[in-house]
DRENRO-185934 format. One record per residue (C-alpha): residue number from 1; residue in three letters; y, x negated, z. Coordinates in nm, 4 decimals. Each point is the difference from the previous one (the first is absolute). Example, Ala and Ser with C-alpha at 12.3 -4.5 7.8 and 13.67 -1.06 7.14 Angstrom:
2
    nr   rest      north       east         up
     1    ALA    -0.4500    -1.2300     0.7800
     2    SER     0.3440    -0.1370    -0.0660
***
This chain:
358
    nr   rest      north       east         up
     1    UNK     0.7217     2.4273    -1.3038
     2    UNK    -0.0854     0.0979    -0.3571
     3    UNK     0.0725    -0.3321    -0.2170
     4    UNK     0.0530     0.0082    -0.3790
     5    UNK     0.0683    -0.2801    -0.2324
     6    UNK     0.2379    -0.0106    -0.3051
     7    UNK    -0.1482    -0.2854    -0.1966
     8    UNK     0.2316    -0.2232    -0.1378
     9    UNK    -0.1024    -0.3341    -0.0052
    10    UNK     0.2109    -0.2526     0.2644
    11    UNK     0.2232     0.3103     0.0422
    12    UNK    -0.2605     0.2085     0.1186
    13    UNK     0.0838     0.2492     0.3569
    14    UNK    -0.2037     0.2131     0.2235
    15    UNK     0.1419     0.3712     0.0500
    16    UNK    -0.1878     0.0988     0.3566
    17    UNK     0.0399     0.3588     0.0717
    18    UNK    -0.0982     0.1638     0.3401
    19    UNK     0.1668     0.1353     0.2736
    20    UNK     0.2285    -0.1264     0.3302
    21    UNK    -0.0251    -0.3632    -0.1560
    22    UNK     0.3702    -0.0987    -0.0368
    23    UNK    -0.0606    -0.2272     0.2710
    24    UNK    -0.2549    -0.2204    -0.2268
    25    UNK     0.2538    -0.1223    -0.2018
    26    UNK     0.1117    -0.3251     0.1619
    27    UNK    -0.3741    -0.0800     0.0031
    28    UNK    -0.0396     0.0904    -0.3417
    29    UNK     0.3325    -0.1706    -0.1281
    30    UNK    -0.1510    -0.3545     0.1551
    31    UNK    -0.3027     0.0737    -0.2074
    32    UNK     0.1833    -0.0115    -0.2670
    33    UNK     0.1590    -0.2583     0.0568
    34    UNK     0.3417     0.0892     0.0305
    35    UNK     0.2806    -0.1843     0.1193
    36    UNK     0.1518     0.0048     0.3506
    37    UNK     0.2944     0.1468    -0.0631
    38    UNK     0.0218     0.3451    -0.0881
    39    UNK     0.2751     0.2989    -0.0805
    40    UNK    -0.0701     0.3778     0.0555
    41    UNK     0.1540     0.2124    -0.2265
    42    UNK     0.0125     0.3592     0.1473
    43    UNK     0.2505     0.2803     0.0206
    44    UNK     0.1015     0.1573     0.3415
    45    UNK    -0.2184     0.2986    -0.0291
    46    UNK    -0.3143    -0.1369    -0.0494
    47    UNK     0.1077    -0.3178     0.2300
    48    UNK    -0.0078     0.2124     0.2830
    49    UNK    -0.3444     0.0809    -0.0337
    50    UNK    -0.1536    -0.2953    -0.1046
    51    UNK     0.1937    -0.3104     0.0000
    52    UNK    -0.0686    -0.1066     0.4233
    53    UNK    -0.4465    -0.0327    -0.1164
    54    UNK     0.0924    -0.1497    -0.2815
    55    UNK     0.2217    -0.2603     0.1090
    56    UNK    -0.2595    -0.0057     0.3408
    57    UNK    -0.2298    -0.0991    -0.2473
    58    UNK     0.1643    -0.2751    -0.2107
    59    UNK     0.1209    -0.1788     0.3256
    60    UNK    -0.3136     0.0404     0.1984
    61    UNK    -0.1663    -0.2079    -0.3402
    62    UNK     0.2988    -0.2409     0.0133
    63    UNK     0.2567     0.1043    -0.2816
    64    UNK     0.3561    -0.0254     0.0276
    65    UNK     0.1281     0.3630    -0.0805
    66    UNK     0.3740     0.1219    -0.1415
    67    UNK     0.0416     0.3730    -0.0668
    68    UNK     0.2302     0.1383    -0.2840
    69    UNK     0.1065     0.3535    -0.0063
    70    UNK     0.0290     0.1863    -0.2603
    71    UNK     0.1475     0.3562    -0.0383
    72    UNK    -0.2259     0.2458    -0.1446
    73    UNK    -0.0788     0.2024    -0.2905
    74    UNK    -0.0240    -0.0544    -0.3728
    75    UNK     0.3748     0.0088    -0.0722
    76    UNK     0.0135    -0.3480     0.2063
    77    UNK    -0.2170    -0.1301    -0.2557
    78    UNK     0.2498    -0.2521    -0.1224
    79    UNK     0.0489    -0.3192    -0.0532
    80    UNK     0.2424     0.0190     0.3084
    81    UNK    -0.2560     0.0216     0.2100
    82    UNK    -0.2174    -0.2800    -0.1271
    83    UNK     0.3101    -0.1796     0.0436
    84    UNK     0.0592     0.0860     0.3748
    85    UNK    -0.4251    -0.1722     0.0141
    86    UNK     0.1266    -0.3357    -0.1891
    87    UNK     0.3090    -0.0227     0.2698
    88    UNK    -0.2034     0.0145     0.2952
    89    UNK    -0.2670    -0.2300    -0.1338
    90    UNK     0.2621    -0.2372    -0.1153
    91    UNK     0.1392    -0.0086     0.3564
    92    UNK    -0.3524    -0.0098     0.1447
    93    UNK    -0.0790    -0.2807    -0.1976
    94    UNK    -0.2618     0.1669    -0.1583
    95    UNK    -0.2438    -0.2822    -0.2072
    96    UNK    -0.2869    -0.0106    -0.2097
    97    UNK    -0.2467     0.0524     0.1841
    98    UNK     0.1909     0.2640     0.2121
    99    UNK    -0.1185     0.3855    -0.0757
   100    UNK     0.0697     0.3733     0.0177
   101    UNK    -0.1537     0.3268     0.1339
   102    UNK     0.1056     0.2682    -0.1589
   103    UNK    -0.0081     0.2851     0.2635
   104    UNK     0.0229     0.3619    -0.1340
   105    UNK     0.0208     0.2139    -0.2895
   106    UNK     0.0243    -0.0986    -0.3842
   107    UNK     0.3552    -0.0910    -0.0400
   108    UNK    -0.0235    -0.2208     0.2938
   109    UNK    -0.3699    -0.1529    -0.1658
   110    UNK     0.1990    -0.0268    -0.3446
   111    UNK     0.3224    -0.1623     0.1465
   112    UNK    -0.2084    -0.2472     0.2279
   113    UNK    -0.2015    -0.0812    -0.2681
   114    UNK     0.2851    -0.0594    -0.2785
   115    UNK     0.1864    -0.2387     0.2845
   116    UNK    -0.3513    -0.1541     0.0609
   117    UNK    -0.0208    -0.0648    -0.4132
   118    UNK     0.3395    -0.1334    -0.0035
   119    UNK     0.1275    -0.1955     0.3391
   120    UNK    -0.0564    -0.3982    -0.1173
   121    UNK    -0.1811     0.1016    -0.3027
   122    UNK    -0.2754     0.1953     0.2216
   123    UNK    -0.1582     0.0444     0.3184
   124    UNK    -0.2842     0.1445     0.2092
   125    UNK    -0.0176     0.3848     0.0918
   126    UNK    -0.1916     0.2478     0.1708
   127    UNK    -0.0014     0.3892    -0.0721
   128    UNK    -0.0494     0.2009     0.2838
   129    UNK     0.0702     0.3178    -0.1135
   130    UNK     0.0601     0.3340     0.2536
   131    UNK     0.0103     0.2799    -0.2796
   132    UNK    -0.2795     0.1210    -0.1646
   133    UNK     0.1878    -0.0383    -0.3702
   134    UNK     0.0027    -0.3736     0.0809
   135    UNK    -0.3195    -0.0199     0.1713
   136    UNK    -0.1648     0.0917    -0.3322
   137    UNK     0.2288    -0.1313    -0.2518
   138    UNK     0.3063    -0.1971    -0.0035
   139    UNK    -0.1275    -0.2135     0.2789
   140    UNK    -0.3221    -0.1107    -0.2091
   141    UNK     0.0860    -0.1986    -0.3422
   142    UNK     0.2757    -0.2085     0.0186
   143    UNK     0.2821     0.2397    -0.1582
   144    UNK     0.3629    -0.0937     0.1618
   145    UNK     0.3275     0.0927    -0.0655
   146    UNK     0.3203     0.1956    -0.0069
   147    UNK     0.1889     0.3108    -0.1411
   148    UNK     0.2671    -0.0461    -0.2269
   149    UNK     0.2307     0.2765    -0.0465
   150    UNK    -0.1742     0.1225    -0.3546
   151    UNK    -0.3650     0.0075     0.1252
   152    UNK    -0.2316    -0.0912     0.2015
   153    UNK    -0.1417    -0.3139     0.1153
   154    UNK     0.1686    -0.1905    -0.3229
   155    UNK     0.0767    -0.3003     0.1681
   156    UNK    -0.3116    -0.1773     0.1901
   157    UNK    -0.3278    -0.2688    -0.0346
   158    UNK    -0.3615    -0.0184     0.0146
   159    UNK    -0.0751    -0.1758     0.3571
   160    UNK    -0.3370     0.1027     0.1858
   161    UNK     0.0177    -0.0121     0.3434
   162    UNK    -0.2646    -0.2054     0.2606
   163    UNK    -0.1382     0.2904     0.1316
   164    UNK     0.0109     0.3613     0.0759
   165    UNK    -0.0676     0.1511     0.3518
   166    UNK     0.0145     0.3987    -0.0419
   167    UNK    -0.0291     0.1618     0.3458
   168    UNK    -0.0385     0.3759    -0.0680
   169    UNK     0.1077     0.0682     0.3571
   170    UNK     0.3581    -0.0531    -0.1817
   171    UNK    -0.0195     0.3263    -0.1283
   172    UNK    -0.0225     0.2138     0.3090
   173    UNK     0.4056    -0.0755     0.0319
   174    UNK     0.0509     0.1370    -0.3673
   175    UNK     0.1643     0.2991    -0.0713
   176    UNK    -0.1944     0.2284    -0.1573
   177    UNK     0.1927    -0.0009    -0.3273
   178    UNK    -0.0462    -0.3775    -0.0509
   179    UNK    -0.3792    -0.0288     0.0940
   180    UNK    -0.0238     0.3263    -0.2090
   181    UNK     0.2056    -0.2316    -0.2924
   182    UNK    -0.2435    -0.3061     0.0438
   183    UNK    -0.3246     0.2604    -0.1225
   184    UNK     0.1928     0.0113    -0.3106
   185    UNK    -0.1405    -0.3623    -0.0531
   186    UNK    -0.3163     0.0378     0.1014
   187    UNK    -0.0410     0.3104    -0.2188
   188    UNK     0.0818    -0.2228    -0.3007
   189    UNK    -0.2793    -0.2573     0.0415
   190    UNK    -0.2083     0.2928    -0.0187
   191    UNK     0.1305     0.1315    -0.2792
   192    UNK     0.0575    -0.3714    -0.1776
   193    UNK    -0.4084    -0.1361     0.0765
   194    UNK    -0.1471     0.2090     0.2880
   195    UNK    -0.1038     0.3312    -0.0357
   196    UNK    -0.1939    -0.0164     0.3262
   197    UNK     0.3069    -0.1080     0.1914
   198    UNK     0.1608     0.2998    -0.1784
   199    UNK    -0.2945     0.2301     0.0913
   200    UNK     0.0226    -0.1733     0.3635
   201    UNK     0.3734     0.1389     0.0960
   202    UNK    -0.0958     0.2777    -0.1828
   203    UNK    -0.2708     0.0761     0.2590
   204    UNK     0.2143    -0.1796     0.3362
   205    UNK     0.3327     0.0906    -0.0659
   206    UNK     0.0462     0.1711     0.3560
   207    UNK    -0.1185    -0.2860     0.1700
   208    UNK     0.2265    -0.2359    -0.1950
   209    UNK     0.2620     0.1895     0.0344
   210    UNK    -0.1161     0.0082     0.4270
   211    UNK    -0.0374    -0.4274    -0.0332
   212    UNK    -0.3706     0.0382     0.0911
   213    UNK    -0.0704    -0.3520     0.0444
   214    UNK    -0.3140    -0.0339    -0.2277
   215    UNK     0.1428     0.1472    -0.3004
   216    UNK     0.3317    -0.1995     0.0100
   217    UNK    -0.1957    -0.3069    -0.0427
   218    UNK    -0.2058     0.0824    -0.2370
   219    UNK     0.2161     0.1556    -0.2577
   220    UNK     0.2709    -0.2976     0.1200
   221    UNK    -0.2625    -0.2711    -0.0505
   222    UNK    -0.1372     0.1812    -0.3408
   223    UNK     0.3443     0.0585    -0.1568
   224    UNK     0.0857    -0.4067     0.0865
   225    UNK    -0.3520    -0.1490    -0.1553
   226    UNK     0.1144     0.1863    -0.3280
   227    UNK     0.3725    -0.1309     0.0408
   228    UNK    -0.1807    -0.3531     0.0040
   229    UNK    -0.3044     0.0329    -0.3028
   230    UNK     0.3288     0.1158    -0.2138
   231    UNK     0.2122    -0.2848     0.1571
   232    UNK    -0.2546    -0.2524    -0.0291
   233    UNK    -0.0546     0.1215    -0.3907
   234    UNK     0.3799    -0.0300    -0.0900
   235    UNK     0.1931    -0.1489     0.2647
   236    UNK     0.3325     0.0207    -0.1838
   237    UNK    -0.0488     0.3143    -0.1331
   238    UNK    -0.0009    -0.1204    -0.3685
   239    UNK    -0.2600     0.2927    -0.0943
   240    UNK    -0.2378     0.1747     0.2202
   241    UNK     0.1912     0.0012     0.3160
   242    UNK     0.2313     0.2147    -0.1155
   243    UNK    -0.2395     0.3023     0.0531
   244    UNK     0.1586    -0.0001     0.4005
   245    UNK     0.2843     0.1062    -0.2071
   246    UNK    -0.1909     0.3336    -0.0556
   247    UNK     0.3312     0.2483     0.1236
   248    UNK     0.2676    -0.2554     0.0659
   249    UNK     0.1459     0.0414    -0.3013
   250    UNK     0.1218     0.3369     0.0129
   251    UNK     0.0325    -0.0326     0.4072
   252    UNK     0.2146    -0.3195    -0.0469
   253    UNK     0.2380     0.1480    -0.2222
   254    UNK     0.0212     0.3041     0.2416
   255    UNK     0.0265    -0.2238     0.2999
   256    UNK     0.3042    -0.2098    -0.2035
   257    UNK     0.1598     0.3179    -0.0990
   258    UNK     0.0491     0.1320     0.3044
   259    UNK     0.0733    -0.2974     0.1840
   260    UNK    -0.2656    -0.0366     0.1660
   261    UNK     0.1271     0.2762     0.3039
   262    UNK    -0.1779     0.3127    -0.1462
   263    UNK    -0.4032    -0.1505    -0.0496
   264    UNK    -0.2001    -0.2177     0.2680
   265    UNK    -0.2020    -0.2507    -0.2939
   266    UNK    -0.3203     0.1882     0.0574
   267    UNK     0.1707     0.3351    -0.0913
   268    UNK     0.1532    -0.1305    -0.3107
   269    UNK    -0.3332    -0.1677    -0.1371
   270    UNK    -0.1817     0.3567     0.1389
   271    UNK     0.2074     0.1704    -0.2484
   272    UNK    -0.0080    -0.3186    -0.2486
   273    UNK    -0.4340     0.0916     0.0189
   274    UNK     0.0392     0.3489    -0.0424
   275    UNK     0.2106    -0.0456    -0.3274
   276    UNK    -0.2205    -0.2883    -0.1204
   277    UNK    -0.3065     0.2634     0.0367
   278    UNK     0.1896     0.2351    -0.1822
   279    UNK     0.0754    -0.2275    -0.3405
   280    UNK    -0.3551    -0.1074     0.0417
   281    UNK    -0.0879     0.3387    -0.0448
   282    UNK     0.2192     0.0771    -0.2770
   283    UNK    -0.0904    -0.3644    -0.1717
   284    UNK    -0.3838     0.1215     0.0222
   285    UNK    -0.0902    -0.2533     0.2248
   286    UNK    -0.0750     0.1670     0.3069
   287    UNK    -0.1811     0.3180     0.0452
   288    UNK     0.1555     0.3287     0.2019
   289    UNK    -0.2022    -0.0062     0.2854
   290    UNK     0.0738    -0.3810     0.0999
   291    UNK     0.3159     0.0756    -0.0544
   292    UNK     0.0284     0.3471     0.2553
   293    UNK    -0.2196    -0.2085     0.2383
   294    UNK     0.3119    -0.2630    -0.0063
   295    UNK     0.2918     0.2624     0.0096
   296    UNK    -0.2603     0.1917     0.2710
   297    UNK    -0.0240    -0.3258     0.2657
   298    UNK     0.3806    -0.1163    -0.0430
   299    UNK     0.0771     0.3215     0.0767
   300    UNK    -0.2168     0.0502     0.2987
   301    UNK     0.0921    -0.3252     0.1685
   302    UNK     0.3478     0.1311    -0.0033
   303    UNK     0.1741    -0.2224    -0.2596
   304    UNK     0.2319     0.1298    -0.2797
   305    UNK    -0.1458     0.0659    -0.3844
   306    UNK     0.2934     0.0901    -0.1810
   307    UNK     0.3156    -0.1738    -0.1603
   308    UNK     0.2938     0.2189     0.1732
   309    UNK     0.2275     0.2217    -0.1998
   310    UNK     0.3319    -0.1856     0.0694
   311    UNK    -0.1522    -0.2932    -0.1591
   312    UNK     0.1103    -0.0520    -0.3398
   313    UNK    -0.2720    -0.1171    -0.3004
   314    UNK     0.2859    -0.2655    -0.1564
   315    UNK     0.0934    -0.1894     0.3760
   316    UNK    -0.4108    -0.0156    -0.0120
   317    UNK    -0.0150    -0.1287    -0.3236
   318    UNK     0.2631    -0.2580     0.1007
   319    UNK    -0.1571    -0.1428     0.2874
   320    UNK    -0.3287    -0.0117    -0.1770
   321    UNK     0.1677    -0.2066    -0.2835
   322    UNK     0.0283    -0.3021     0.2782
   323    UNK    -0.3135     0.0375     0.0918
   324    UNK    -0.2045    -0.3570     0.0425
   325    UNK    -0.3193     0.1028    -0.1389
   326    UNK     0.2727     0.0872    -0.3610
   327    UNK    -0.0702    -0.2317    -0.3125
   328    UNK     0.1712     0.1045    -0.3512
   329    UNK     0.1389     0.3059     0.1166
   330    UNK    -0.3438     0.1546     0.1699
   331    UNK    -0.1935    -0.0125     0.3224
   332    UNK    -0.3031    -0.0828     0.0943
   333    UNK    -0.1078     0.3715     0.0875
   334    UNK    -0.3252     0.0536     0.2630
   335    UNK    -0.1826     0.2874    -0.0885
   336    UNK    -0.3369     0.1128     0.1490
   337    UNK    -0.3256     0.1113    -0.1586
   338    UNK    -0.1278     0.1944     0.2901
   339    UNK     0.0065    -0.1244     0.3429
   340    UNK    -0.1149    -0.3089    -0.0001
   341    UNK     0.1006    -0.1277    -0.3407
   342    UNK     0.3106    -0.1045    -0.1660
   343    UNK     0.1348    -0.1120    -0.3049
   344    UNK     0.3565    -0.1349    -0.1327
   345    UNK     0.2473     0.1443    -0.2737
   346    UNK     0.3021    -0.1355    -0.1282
   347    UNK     0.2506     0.3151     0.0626
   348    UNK     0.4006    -0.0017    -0.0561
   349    UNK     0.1850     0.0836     0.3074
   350    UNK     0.1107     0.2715    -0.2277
   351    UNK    -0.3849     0.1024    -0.0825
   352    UNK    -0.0898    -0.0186     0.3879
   353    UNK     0.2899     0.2508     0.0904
   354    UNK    -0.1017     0.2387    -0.2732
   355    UNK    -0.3640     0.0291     0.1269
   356    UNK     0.1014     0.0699     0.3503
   357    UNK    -0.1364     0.3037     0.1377
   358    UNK     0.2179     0.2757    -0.0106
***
């Protein structure tokens, strides 16, 4: 295992990345110093693959386990859902010192993690994420929540988990489309701080894209040590964090707009990058080459890099306008100065729209 530490004082976690280690994780929960009683929340899919070593694991180290299903995708999101946890830990008897796994992709991460935040004022949990979007990013940094029906994670906490265990083996039961949607993320840390990560998937796309064992981990275990020097700089994104926000704007308000069906999150913030490029461009920030080297490796890893037709500038405006990173009427706006350099901008939702590439 590859371990990396997000430094954080008392609340500090390792993130160990390698591969065919799920069944480390009851050992590595008692290092922690977890609790013995501990709930699994999963969804049937990804249950079926993973949940019998996990829960091997915890009972062969001496937890107590409960499972909760959930049902998937992002339009389950809800606070429904993070209701459905609080039942079955309130009829577990769920305690203090009890903790959660979250098993899966980024909505279940998000929605184990809010419960986790929330259930008697907060509790333990573990990510153990099977997607490669939440191996390198929602998993690592704390960031919980819930969708509301005007945006996008509007309703949630800061609450870091104990540790992360990121087994890329996980990935060999993605569909392309998602693991293709998880590069999206990686691409952005090298666009946001590393222009030899960029240069890196430049070079080993292919073999990405095949889950060639070496790569994975390297590019997984690169993109998470950023996702901790920014979280360990501002943990509550009060300034510099917000550069992970570097094409969620734009992709949020996409992914709102159209309910969340027509985008996977990666696609949206794929498109969100290309169209942050672009106004970079136009704002004289970034030069033309950085930016066709961005439009040129979104493209070739297959993800989408332009807002479609039926989509209206005004709805984008509007779900911009609820945007969390808004104060006084403008948005905290990512733009990049060549790859491996960013800067803010105040912009308008209004001013973002008008910018967009054609």
């Amino acid at each position: 295992m590859r371990p990396i530490t997000v430094n954080l004082g008392d609340r500090s976690y390792p993130i160990y990345v390698g591969e065919d280690i799920l069944a480390e994780i009851g050992k590595l929960m008692r290092q922690a110093g977890l609790g013995e009683k501990v709930g699994i929340v999963t969804d049937a899919k990804v249950a079926g693959l993973y949940l019998k070593p996990v829960e091997e694991s915890l009972r062969r180290s001496g937890f107590g386990v409960s499972t909760v299903f959930l049902p998937e995708g992002e339009e389950h999101k809800s606070r429904d859902s993070v209701s459905a946890i609080y039942d079955r830990l309130v009829s577990e008897r769920f305690e203090r010192s009890s903790s959660l796994i979250a098993l899966g992709g980024g909505v279940i991460g998000d929605l184990t993690g809010f419960a986790a935040a929330t259930f008697l004022r907060g509790i333990a949990y573990v990510q153990v994420p099977t997607t490669l979007l939440a191996q390198v990013d929602s998993s690592v940094g704390g960031k919980t929540g819930v969708n509301h029906r005007e945006g996008k994670n509007l309703i949630g906490a800061f609450h870091q988990p104990r540790l992360v265990l990121i087994d890329v083996a996980a990935l060999r039961s993605l569909p392309r489309r998602e693991l293709v949607a998880g590069l999206a993320e990686v691409i952005k840390y090298g666009i946001i701080a590393d222009p030899g990560l960029f240069a890196f998937v430049e070079e080993k796309l292919e073999s990405l894209l095949a889950l060639e064992r070496e790569p994975l981990v390297e590019v997984i275990a690169v993109s998470c040590a950023i996702k901790a020097k920014v979280v360990e700089a501002d943990e509550r994104e009060s300034d510099y964090r917000s550069v992970l926000n570097f094409g969620h704007t734009v992709g949020h308000a996409l992914e709102s707009l159209t309910g969340y069906e027509e985008f996977l999150h990666g696609e949206a913030v794929a498109i969100g990058m290309v169209q942050a490029a672009s106004i970079s461009v136009r704002q004289g920030y970034c030069d033309q080459e950085s930016f066709e080297r961005i439009r040129r490796l979104v493209s070739r890893a297959g993800l989408p890099t332009e807002i479609p037709d039926h989509v209206e500038p005004q709805e984008l405006v509007k779900r911009m306008e609820v945007d969390k990173k808004s104060a006084g009427g403008k948005i905290k706006f990512v733009l990049c100065a060549g790859i491996g350099k960013t800067q803010f901008h105040w912009l308008s939702p209004a001013e973002i729209v008008a910018k967009l590439a054609p």
